[in-house]
C-alpha positions in Angstrom: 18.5 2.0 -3.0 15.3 3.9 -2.1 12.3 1.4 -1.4 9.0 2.3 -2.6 5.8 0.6 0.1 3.5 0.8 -2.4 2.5 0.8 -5.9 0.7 -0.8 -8.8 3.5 -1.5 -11.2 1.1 -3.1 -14.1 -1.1 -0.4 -14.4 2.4 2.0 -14.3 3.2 -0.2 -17.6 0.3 0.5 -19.7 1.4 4.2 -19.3 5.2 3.6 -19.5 6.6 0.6 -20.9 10.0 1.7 -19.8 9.1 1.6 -15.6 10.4 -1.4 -14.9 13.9 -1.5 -16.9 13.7 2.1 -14.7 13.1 0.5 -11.7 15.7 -1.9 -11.9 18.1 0.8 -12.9 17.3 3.0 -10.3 17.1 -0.5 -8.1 13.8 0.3 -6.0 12.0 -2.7 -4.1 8.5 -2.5 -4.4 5.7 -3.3 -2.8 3.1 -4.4 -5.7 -0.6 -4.2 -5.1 -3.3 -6.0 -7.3 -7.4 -6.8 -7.0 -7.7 -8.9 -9.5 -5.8 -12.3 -10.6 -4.4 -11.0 -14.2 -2.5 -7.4 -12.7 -1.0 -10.0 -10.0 0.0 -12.5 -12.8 1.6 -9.9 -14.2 3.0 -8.7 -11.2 4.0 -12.1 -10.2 6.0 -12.2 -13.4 7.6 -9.5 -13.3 9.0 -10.8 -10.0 9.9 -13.9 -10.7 12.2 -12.3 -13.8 13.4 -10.1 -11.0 14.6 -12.3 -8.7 15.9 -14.7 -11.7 18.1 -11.7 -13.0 19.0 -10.6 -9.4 16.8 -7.6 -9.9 15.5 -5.8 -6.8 12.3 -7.6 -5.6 8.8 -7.1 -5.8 6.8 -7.9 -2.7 3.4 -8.9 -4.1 0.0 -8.1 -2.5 -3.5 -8.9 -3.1 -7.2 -7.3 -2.0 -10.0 -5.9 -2.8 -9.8 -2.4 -3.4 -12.6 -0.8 -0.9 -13.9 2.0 -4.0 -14.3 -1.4 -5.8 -17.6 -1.7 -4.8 -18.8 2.0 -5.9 -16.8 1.7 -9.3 -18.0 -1.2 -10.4 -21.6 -1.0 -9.5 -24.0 1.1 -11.9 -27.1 0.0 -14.1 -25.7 -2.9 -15.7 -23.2 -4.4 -13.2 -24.4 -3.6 -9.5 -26.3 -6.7 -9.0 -23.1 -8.7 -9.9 -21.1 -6.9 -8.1 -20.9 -7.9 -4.8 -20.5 -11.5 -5.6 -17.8 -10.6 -8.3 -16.0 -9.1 -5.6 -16.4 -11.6 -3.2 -15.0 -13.7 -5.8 -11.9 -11.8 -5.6 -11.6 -12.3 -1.8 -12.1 -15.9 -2.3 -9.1 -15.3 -4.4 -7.1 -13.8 -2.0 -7.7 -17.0 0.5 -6.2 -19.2 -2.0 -3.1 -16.7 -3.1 -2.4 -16.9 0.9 -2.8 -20.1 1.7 0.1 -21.2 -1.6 2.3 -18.7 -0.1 2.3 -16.5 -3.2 1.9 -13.0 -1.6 3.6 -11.0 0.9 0.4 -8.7 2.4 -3.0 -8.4 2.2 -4.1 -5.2 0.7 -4.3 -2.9 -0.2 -7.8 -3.2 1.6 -9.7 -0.8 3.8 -12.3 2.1 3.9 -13.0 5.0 2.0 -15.8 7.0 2.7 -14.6 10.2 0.4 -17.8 11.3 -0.3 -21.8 9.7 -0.9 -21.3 7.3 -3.3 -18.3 5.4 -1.5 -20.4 5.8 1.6 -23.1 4.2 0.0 -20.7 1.2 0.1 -19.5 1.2 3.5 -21.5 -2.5 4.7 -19.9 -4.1 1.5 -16.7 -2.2 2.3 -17.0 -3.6 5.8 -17.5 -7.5 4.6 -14.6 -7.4 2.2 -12.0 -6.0 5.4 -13.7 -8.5 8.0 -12.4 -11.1 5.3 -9.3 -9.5 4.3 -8.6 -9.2 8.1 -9.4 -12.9 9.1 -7.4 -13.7 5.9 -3.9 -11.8 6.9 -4.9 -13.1 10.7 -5.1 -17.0 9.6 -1.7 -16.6 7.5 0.0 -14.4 9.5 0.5 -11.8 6.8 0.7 -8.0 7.2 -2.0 -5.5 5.6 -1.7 -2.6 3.5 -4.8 -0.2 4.1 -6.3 2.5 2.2 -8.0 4.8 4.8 -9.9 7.8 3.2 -12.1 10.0 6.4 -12.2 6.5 7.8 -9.7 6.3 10.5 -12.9 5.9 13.3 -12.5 2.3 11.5 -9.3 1.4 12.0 -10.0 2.1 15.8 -12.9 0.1 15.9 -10.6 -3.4 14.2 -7.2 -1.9 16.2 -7.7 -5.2 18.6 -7.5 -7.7 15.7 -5.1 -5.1 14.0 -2.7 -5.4 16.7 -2.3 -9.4 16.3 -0.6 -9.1 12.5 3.0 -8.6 12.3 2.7 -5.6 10.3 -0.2 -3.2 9.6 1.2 -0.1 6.6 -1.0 2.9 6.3 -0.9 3.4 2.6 -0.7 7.3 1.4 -1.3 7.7 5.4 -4.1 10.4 5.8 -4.6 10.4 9.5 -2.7 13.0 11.7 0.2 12.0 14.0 -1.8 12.0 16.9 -4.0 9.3 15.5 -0.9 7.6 14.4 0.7 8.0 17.8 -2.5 6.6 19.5 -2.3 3.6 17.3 1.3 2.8 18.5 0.2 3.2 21.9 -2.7 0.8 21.4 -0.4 -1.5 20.3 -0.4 -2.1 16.2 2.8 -2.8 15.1 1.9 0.0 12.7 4.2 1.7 9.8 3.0 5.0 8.2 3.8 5.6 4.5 3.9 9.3 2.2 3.9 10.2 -1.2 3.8 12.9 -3.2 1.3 14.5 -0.7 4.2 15.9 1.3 5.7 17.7 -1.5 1.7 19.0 -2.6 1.1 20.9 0.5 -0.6 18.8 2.3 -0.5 19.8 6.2 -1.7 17.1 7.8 0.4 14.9 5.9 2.9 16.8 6.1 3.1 17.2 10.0 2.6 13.3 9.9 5.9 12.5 8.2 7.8 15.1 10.2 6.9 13.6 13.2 6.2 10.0 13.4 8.9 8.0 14.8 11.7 7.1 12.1 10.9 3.3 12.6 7.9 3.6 11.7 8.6 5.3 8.1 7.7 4.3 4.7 7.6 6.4 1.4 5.8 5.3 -2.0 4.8 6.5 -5.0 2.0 4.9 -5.1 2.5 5.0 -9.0 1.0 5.1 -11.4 -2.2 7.3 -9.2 -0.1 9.9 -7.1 1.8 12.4 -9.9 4.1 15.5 -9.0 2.6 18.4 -9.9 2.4 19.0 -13.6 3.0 15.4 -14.8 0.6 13.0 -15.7 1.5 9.7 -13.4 3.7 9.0 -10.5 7.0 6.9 -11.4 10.2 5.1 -9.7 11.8 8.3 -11.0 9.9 10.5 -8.2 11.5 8.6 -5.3 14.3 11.2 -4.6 12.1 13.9 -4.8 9.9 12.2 -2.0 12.5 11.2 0.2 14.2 14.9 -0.2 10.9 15.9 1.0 10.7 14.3 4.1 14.5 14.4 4.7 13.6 18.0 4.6 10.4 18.2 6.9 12.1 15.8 9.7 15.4 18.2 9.8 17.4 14.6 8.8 19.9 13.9 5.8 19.0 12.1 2.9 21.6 9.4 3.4 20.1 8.3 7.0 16.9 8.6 6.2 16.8 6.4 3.1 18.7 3.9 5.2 16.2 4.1 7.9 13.1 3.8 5.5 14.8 1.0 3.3 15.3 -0.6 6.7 11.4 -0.5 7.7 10.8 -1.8 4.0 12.9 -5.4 4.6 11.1 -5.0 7.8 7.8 -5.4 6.8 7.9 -7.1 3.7 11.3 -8.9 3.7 14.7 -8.6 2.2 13.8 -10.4 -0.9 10.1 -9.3 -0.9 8.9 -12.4 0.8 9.7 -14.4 -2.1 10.7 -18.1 -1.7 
């Protein structure tokens, strides 16, 4: 079993209508993230048939996507748009409050370049409600942090009251990473394909962050090996040879180790009742 922290399994479905008969063969539990009420219906379904059929779970979690509010704004739609989203946060409130989702997220900051930084006030409401959200149900987060990480140092006091706070596709270095741990989040740090692409910081990151704080992901279907056209379940052992490889550790102990940190955070049957 090799667990993947995060993914968006309904949008890996309209590009392969095999991934989730290959997911249950290859018996990966998932962490599913949604914005919007029909991909976490269908996520929701696809967990319910999962744990009906003994499948391994889905843990299911819902938030508004911070680029949200850059790709869906333009000529026609901006005026909408920050109600629309709001909307979807309202959303999340209710999702939480039934008991139907294991996290909050994936929510956060991305300020990549102008036009997501053109969002950051909007970007900044959503998390404030997304935060108060996973605060008020006791629910962990899953953030998105793109050349944002001076914001997750400016929330790390409510941060550290949730029992579990994942960096998605973690793109902070391990000294911010250690400095988080010191400052008290009960903080797990997840990598992708990023760590098979070269990427240093990322790379370092994985090598050296504790073991118990350790999650992998494809974050499918958005992060692909090189030369293919989406991630997959399929590109798990290649990720965890990875970073077996760049911490010096064997395969065996550290898929245990992750897989651990995965039940961990999102629970053995992916929070589901």
């Amino acid at each position: 079993m090799a667990s993947d922290a995060h993914a968006h399994p309904g949008d890996l479905l309209d590009r392969f209508p095999g991934a989730e008969e290959e997911r249950r063969r290859l018996r990966v539990p998932c962490a599913a993230s949604a914005w919007n009420l029909r991909d976490f219906g269908r996520h929701e379904e696809l967990a319910r048939k999962a744990r009906e059929e003994g499948a391994a779970p889905l843990a299911l979690c819902f938030a508004v996507h911070p680029q949200l509010p850059a790709a869906l704004s333009g000529p026609e739609g901006s005026a909408a748009c920050p109600e629309d989203l709001r909307l979807h946060a309202a959303a999340l409130e209710k999702l939480a409050a039934e008991g139907r989702i294991r996290a909050v997220g994936e929510t956060g900051f991305d300020l990549f370049n102008r036009t997501y930084r053109d969002t950051e006030a909007l970007q900044e409401e959503l998390f404030r409600a997304h935060l108060e959200a996973a605060e008020r149900y006791g629910l962990p987060m899953v953030l998105h942090i793109r050349r944002a990480m001076h914001k997750v140092f400016a929330h790390a006091k409510a941060l550290k009251k949730l029992p579990a706070v994942v960096f998605h596709s973690y793109s902070g270095t391990f000294a911010e990473g250690e400095a988080l741990l010191k400052r008290g989040l009960n903080a797990w740090f997840s990598f992708g394909a990023a760590i098979l692409l070269n990427h240093k910081t990322a790379m370092e990151a994985c090598a050296r962050l504790p073991p118990d704080r350790l999650l992998l992901e494809t974050d499918a279907p958005y992060q692909p090996l090189r030369g293919v056209p989406f991630s997959r379940w399929a590109d798990l052992p290649a990720i965890f040879a990875g970073a077996a490889g760049l911490r010096g550790e064997a395969e065996e102990e550290l898929e245990a180790a992750v897989d651990g940190n995965w039940t961990q955070v999102f629970g053995a049957s992916g929070g589901l009742p």
